[in-house]
C-alpha positions as CSV (number, residue, x, y, z in Angstrom):
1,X,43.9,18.9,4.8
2,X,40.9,16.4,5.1
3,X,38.4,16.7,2.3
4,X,35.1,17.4,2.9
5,X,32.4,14.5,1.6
6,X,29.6,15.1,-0.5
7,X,26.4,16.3,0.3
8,X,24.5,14.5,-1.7
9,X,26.8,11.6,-3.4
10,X,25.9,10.4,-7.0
11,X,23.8,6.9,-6.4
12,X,25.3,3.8,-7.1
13,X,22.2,2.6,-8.7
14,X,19.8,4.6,-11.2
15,X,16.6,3.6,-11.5
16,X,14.5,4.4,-14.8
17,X,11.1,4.4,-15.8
18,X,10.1,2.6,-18.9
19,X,8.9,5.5,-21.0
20,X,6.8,3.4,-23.6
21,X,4.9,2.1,-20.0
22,X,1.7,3.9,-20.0
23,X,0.4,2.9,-16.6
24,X,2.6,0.8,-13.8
25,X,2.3,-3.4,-14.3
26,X,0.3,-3.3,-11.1
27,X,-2.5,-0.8,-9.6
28,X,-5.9,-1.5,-8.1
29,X,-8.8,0.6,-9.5
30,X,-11.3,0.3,-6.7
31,X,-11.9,-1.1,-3.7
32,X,-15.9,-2.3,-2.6
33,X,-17.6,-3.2,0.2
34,X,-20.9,-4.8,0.4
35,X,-23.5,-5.3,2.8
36,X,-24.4,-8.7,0.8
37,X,-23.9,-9.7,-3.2
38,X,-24.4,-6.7,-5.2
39,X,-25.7,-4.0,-2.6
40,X,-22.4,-1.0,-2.1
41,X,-21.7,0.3,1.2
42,X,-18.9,2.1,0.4
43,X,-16.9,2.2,-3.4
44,X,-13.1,3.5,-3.6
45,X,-11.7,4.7,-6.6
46,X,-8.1,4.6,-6.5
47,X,-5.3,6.1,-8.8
48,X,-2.6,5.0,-11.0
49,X,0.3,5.5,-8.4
50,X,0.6,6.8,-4.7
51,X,-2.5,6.9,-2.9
52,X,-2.4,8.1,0.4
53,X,-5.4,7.2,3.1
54,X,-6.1,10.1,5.3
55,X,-9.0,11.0,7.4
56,X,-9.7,14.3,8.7
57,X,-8.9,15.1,12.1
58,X,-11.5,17.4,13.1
59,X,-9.5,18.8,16.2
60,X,-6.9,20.5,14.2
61,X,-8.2,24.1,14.2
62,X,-8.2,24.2,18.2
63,X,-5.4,22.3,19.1
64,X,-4.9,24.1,22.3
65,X,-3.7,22.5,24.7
66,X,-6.1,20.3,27.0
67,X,-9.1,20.9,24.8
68,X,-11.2,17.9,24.1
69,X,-11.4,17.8,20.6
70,X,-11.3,14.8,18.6
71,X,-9.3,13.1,16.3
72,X,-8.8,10.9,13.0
73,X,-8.6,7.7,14.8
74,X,-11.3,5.2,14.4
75,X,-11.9,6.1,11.0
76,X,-11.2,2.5,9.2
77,X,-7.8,3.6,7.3
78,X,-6.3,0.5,8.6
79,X,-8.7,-1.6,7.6
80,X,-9.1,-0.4,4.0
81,X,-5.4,-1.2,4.1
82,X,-5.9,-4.6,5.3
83,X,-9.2,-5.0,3.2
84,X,-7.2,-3.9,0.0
85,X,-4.2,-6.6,0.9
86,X,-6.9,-9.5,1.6
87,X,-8.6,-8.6,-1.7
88,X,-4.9,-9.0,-3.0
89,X,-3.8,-12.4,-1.6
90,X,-3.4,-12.1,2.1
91,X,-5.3,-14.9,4.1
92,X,-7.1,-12.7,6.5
93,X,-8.0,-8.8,7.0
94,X,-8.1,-8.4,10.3
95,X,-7.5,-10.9,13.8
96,X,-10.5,-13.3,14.8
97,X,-12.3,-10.6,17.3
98,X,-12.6,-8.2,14.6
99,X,-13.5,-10.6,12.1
100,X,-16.4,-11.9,14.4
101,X,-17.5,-8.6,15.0
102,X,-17.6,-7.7,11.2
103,X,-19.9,-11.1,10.4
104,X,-22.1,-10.3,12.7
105,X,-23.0,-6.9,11.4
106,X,-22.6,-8.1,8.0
107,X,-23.6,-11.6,7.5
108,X,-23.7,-11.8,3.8
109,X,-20.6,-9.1,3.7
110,X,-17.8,-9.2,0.3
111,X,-14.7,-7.0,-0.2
112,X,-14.2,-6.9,-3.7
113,X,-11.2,-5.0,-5.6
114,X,-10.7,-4.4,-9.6
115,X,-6.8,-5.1,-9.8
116,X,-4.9,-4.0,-13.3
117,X,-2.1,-6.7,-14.0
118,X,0.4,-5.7,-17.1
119,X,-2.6,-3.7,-18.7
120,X,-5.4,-6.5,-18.2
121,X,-8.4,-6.2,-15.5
122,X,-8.9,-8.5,-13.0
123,X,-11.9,-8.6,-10.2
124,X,-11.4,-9.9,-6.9
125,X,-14.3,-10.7,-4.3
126,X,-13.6,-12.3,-1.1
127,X,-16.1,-12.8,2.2
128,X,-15.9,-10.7,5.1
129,X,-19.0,-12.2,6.4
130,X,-20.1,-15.7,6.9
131,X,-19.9,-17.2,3.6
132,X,-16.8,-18.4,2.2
133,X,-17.1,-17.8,-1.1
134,X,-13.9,-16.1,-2.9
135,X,-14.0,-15.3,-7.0
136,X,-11.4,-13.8,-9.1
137,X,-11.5,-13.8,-13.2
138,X,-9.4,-12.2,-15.7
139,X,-11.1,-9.4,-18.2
140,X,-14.0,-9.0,-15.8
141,X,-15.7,-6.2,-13.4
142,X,-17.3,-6.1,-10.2
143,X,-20.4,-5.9,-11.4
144,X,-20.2,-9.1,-13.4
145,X,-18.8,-11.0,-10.0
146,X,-21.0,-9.2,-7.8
147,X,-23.9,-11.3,-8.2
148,X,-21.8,-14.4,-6.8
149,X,-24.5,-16.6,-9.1
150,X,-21.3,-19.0,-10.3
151,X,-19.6,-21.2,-8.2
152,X,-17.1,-20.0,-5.4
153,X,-14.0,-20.7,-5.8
154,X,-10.3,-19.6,-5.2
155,X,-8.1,-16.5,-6.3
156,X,-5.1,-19.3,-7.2
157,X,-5.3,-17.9,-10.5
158,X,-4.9,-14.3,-9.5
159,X,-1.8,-15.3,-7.2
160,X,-0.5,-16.9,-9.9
161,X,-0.8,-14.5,-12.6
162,X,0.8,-12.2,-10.1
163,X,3.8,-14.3,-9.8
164,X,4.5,-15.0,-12.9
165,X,4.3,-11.5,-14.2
166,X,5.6,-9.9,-12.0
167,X,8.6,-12.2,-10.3
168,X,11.9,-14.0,-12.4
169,X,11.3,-17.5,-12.4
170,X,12.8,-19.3,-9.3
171,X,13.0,-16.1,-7.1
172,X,11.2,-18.2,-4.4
173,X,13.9,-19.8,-3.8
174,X,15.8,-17.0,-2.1
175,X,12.8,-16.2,-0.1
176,X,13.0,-18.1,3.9
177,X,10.2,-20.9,3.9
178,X,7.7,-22.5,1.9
179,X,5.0,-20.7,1.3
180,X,3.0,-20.7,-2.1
181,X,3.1,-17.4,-3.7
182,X,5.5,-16.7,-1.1
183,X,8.0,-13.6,-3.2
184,X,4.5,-12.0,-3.9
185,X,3.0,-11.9,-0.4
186,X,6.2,-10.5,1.1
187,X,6.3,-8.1,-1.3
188,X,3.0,-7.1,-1.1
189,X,3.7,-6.7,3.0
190,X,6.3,-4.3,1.6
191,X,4.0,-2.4,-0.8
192,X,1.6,-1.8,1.1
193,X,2.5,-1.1,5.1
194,X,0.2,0.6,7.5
195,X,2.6,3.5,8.5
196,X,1.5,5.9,10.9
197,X,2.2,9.7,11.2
């Protein structure tokens, strides 16, 4: 007689939270946008954990068939995604169209994130508009970056930090080309994908 499989077979592999972690290695507080250095268009606040980017779709309650309602497209949840990954290490938020489009409505425009690395805070600001002007520090908040009075400079430190604590030593290696930072940014294409339901 042939025997039935399992339904649901034990795993082969058990993953376990750390329980003297109080809050996972890596999480992003907020996301900001500005219309130029220190003036909010729009502030995030995000939670330790899953976050999930919805918008409403306002054609719901008379989804009969043919009827001309609208719907939650348009509403930017792609581009918070793509603003949160650029404020995270990617090279660009969006293809050159959109970019131009952006930088023309917002000239003096910054994306900035507060990122939480093994417990300690780090702010990110990058340009969205014509300057090119990108800060990140360790122990710091928006609002002390916001200003953009110091010197522009890079978020290598940021991408490093993020390897280093976050990677083995050598995992690179595995990973197919050269890139710098490359084991975080394909993990971070990973963590952070644009799926739509």
């Amino acid at each position: 007689m042939a025997q039935q499989g399992e339904l649901f077979p034990s795993p082969e592999v058990v993953v376990a939270v750390d329980s003297t972690r109080g809050e996972p290695r890596l999480w992003v507080h907020r996301l900001v946008i500005y219309e130029k250095p220190g003036e909010i268009i729009r502030e995030v606040h995000l939670r330790r954990g899953l976050n999930i980017i919805w918008s409403p779709d306002p054609g719901a309650g008379m989804a009969n068939l043919g009827s001309n309602a609208g719907s939650g497209h348009g509403a930017g949840k792609t581009l918070f995604c793509r603003l949160l990954r650029y404020c995270l290490g990617e090279d660009s938020f969006s293809n050159d169209e959109l970019r131009r489009s952006i930088a023309e409505q917002l000239p003096a425009g910054l994306v900035g994130a507060e990122i939480v690395i093994d417990g300690k805070q780090w702010a990110v600001i990058r340009p969205i508009g014509l300057t090119r002007k990108h800060v990140a520090r360790e122990g710091a908040s928006l609002e002390d970056l916001a200003p953009m009075k110091e010197p522009g400079g890079s978020i290598e430190p940021f991408l490093e930090t993020l390897g280093s604590h976050l990677f083995p030593a050598g995992i690179e290696g595995y990973l197919p080309g050269k890139h710098e930072h490359a084991a975080w940014l394909f993990a971070l294409a990973w963590l952070s994908r644009e799926d739509h339901v």
